[in-house]
ROKE-790084 format. One line per field, with one value per residue (C-alpha): residue in one letter; residue number from 1; x, y, z. Coordinates in nm, 4 decimals. Example, Ala and Ser with C-alpha at 12.3 -4.5 7.8 and 13.67 -1.06 7.14 Angstrom:
residues 2
code <- (A:S) .
pos <- (1:2) .
x <- (1.2300:1.3670) .
y <- (-0.4500:-0.1060) .
z <- (0.7800:0.7140) .
//
This chain:
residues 255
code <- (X:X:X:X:X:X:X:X:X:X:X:X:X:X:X:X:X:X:X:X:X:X:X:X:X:X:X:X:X:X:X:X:X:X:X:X:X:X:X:X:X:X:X:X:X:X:X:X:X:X:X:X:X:X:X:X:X:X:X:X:X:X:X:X:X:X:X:X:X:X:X:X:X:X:X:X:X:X:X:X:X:X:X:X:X:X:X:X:X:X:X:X:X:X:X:X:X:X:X:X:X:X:X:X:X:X:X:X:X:X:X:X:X:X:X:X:X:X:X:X:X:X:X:X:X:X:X:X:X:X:X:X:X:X:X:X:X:X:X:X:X:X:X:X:X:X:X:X:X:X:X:X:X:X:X:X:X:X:X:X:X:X:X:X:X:X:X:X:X:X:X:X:X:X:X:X:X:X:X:X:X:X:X:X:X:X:X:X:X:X:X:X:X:X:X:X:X:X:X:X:X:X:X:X:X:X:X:X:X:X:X:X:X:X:X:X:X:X:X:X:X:X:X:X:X:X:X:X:X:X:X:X:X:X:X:X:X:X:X:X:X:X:X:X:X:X:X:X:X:X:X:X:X:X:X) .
pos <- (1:2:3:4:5:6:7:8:9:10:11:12:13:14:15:16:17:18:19:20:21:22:23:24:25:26:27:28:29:30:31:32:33:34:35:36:37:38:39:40:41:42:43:44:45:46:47:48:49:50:51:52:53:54:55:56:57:58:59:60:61:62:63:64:65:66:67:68:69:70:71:72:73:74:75:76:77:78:79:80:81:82:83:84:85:86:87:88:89:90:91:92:93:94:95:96:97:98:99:100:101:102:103:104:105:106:107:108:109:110:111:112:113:114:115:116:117:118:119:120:121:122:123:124:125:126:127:128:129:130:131:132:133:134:135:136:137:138:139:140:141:142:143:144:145:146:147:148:149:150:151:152:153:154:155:156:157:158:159:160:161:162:163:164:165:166:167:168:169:170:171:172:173:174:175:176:177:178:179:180:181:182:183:184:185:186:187:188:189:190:191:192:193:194:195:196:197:198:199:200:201:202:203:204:205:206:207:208:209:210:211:212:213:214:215:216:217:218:219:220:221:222:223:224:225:226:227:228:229:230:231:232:233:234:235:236:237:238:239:240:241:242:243:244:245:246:247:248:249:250:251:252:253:254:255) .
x <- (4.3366:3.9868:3.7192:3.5735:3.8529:3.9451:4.2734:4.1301:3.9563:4.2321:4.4237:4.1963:4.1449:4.5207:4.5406:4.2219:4.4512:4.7827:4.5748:4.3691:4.7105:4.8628:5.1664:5.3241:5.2454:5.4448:5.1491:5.3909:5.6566:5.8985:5.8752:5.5521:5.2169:5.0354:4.7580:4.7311:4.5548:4.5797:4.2970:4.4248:4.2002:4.0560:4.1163:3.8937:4.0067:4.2620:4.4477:4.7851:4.8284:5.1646:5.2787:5.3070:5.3659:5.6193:5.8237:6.2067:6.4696:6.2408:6.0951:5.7636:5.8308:5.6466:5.7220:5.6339:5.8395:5.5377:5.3546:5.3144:5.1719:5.0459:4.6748:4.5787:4.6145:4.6685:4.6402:4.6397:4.7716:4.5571:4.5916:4.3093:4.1310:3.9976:4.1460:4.0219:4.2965:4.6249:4.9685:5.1211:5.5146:5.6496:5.9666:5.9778:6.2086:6.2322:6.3849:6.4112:6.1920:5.8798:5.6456:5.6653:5.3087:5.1873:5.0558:5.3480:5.2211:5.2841:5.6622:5.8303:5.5248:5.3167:5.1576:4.9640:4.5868:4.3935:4.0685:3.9842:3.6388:3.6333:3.8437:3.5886:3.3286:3.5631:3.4475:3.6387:3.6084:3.6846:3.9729:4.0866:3.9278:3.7337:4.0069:4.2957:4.6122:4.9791:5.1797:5.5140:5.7465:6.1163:6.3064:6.2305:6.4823:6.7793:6.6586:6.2904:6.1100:5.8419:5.7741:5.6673:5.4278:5.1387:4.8074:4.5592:4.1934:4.0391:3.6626:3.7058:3.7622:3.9541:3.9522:4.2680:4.3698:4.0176:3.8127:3.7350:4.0164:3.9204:4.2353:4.2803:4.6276:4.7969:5.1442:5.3376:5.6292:5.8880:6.2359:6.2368:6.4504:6.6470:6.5031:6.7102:6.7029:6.4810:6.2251:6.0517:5.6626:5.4516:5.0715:4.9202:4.5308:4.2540:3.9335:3.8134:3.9209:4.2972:4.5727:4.8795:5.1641:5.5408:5.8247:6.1710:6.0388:5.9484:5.5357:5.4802:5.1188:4.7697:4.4124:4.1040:3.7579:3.7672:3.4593:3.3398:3.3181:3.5247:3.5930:3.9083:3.7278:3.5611:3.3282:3.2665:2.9335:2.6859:2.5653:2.9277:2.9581:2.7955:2.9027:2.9162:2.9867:3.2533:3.5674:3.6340:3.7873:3.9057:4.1240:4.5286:4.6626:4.9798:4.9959:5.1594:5.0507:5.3295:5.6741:5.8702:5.8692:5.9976:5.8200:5.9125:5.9230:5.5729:5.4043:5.0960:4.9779:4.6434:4.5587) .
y <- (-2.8300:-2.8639:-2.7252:-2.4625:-2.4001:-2.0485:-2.1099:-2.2050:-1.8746:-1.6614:-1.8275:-1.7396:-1.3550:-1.3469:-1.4670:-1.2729:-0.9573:-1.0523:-1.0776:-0.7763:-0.5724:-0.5284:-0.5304:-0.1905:-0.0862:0.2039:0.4787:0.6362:0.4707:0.6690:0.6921:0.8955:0.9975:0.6867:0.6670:1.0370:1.3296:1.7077:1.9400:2.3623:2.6099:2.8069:2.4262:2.1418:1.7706:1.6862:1.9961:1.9241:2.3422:2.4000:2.0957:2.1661:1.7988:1.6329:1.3322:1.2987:1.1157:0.8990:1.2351:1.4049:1.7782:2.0623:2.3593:2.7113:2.7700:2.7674:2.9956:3.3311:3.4619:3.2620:3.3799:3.1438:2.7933:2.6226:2.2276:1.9131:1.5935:1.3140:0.9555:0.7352:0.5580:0.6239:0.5188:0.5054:0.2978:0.3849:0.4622:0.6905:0.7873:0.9658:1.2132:1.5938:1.8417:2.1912:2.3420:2.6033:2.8967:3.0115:3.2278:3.5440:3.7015:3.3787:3.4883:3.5372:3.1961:2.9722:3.0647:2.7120:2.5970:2.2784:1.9469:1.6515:1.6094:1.3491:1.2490:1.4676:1.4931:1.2643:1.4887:1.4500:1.6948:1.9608:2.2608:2.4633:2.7756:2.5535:2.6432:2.4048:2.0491:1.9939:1.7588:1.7997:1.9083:1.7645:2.1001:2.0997:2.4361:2.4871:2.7494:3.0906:3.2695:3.1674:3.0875:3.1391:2.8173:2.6983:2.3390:2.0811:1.8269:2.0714:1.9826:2.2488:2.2228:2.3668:2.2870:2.1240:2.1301:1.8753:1.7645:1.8603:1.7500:1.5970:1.9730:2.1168:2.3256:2.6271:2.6971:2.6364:2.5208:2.3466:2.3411:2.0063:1.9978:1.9668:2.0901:2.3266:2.2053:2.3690:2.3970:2.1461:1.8894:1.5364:1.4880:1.1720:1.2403:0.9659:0.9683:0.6913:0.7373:0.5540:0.6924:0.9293:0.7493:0.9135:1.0697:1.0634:1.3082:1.1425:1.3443:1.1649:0.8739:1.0909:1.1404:1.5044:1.5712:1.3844:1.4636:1.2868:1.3145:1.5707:1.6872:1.8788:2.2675:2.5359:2.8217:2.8670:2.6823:2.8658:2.7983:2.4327:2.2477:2.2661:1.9212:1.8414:2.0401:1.9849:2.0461:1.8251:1.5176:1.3230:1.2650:0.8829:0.8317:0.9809:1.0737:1.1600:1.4628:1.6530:2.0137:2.2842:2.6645:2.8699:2.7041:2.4542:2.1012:1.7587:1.4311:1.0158:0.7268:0.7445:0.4339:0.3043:0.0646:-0.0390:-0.0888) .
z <- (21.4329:21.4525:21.2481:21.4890:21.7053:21.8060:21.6881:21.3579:21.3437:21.4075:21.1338:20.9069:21.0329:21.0088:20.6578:20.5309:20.6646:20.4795:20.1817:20.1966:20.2887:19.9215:19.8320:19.7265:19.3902:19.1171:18.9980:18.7929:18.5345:18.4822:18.0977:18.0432:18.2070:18.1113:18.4050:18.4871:18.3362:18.3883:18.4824:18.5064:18.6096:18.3217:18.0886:18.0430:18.1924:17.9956:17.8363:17.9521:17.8748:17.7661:17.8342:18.2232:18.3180:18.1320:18.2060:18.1869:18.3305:18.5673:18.7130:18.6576:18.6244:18.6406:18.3944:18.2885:17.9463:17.7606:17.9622:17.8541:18.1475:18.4697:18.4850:18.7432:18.5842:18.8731:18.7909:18.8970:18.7420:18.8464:18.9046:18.7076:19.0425:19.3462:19.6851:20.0224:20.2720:20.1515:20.2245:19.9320:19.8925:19.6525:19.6385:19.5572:19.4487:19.4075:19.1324:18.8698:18.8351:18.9953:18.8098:18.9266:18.8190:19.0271:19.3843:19.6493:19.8319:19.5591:19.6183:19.7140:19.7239:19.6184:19.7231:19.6457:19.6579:19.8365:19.8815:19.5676:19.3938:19.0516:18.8239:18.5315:18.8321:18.8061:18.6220:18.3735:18.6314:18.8897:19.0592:19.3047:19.3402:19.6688:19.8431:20.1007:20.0392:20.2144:20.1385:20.0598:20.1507:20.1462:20.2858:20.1562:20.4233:20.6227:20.9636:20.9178:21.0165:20.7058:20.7994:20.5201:20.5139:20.6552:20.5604:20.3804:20.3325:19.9429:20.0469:20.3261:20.6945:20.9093:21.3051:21.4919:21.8193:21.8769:21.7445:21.4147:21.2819:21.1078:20.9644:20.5964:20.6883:20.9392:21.0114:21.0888:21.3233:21.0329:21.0003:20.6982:20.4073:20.1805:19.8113:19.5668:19.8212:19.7373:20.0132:20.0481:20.1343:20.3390:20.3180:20.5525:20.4987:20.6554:20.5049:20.7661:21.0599:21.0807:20.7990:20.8575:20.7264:20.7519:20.5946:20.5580:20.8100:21.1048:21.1243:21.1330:21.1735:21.2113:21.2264:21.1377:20.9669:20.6788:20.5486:20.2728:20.3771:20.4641:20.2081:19.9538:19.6234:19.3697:19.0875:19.2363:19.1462:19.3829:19.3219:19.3792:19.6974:20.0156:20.2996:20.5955:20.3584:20.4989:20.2634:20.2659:19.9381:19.6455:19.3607:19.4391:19.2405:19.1897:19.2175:18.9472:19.0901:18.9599:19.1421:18.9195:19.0889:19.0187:19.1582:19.1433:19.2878:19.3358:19.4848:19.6617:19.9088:19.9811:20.3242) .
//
C-alpha cells in the first residue's frame, strides 16, 4: 500500500475509530458504592442520610427505614466523572415501599440523571441538580397506560421532533410494566447532537440539544445556572424521591 494512498487513509480513519470506541466498562461493583457519592436535598455532598443507598446482593437499593419522615430529601447518587459520548445500561426494579408523606408523583417513580451539573455545585437547598432525567414508571392501575423511559427536564429544556418542547416531561412510546419486574434501561448519548432512550432493546424516544432553562429547580446557583447553555456533558446520577428502587448491572461505553 502506498504511503498516501486513499486506501491508506481510510485504514487509518477506520482504526483511529475502533480505538476511540471503548470497550464497555462496569461503574458499579457490586460489593459497595466505591465511585459514587450521594447528594439529598436539605444534606451536603456526601451525607449518604440514613443510609438511603446501600449495596447488597449485587444490587444498589434504595431505602427509607431510617427515615422518620420524607421532608423532601430527594437525592442523587452520583458517579465520580463526567461523560459526554456515551451509551449507559443499567437494570431497575421496583420494590418495597414508597413513602407515603412523599408527593403523589414520586409513586413508582424514579430515574437516572444525565448530563448533570458537577455534584460538588449543588447547594444544600438545592433541590434537584440542573440535568435531564430518563424516568422510569410502572404500572400504578390495571389498564392505565404509564410508559417508561420518558425523558424529564429539572432546569432544562429539550428539542422534540425538530422544536423546543416545553413540557417538563415527555412520554416515550413504551409498554407499561408491571412493578417487581427487572427492566433493562439504554441511554445512547451524543453530547447535544441526539439522546437516545431504549427500554428492553426497543428505542423509545429521541430528541436533541438540551439546554439549560426551563423551570422545576429550586435554590440553584446562579453562577451555575444560565440559561441557554447547551448541556454537552456531565455527571450520571441515580434517583431516590420517596419510591424504594433497586439498580445493577450498571455499565458504560464511551463513544
Amino acid at each position: 500500500m502506498e504511503y498516501n494512498s486513499p486506501m491508506r487513509y481510510t485504514y487509518l480513519i477506520l482504526l483511529a475509530l475502533l480505538v476511540s470506541c471503548k470497550a464497555e466498562k462496569a461503574i458499579f461493583n457490586g460489593k459497595n458504592l466505591k465511585g459514587w457519592t450521594p447528594k439529598i436535598h436539605h444534606h451536603e455532598y456526601g451525607d449518604n442520610y440514613a443510609n438511603t443507598y446501600r449495596v447488597k446482593d449485587g444490587v444498589i437499593q434504595v431505602r427509607y427505614d431510617g427515615y422518620d419522615s420524607f421532608n423532601e430529601r430527594y437525592g442523587h447518587l452520583f458517579y465520580k466523572k463526567p461523560y459526554e459520548n456515551f451509551h449507559l445500561s443499567l437494570e431497575y426494579k421496583f420494590t418495597g415501599i414508597w413513602r407515603t408523606d412523599a408527593p403523589s408523583y414520586t409513586h413508582l417513580n424514579s430515574g437516572v440523571m444525565f448530563h448533570s451539573q458537577d455534584p460538588r455545585t449543588i447547594l444544600k437547598e438545592q433541590d434537584w441538580p440542573i440535568s435531564v432525567e430518563m424516568q422510569f414508571l410502572a404500572e400504578e392501575k390495571p389498564g392505565v397506560p404509564r410508559p417508561t423511559g420518558n425523558m424529564c427536564s429539572p432546569g432544562t429544556d429539550v428539542v422534540y421532533q425538530g422544536e423546543k418542547d416545553p413540557r417538563h416531561c415527555i412520554d416515550s412510546n413504551s409498554p407499561t410494566i408491571k412493578p417487581g419486574e427487572w427492566v433493562k434501561a439504554e441511554l445512547i448519548v451524543y453530547g447535544d447532537s441526539l439522546i437516545r432512550h431504549i427500554i428492553n432493546g426497543q428505542v423509545v424516544l429521541e430528541y436533541t440539544k438540551p439546554t439549560m432553562g426551563g423551570g422545576v429547580v429550586n435554590g440553584a446557583d446562579p453562577k451555575i445556572f444560565i440559561p441557554g447553555t447547551p448541556l454537552k456533558s456531565g455527571y450520571i446520577g441515580l434517583q431516590s424521591e420517596g419510591q424504594e428502587i433497586d439498580f445493577r448491572n450498571i455499565k458504560i461505553k464511551k463513544l
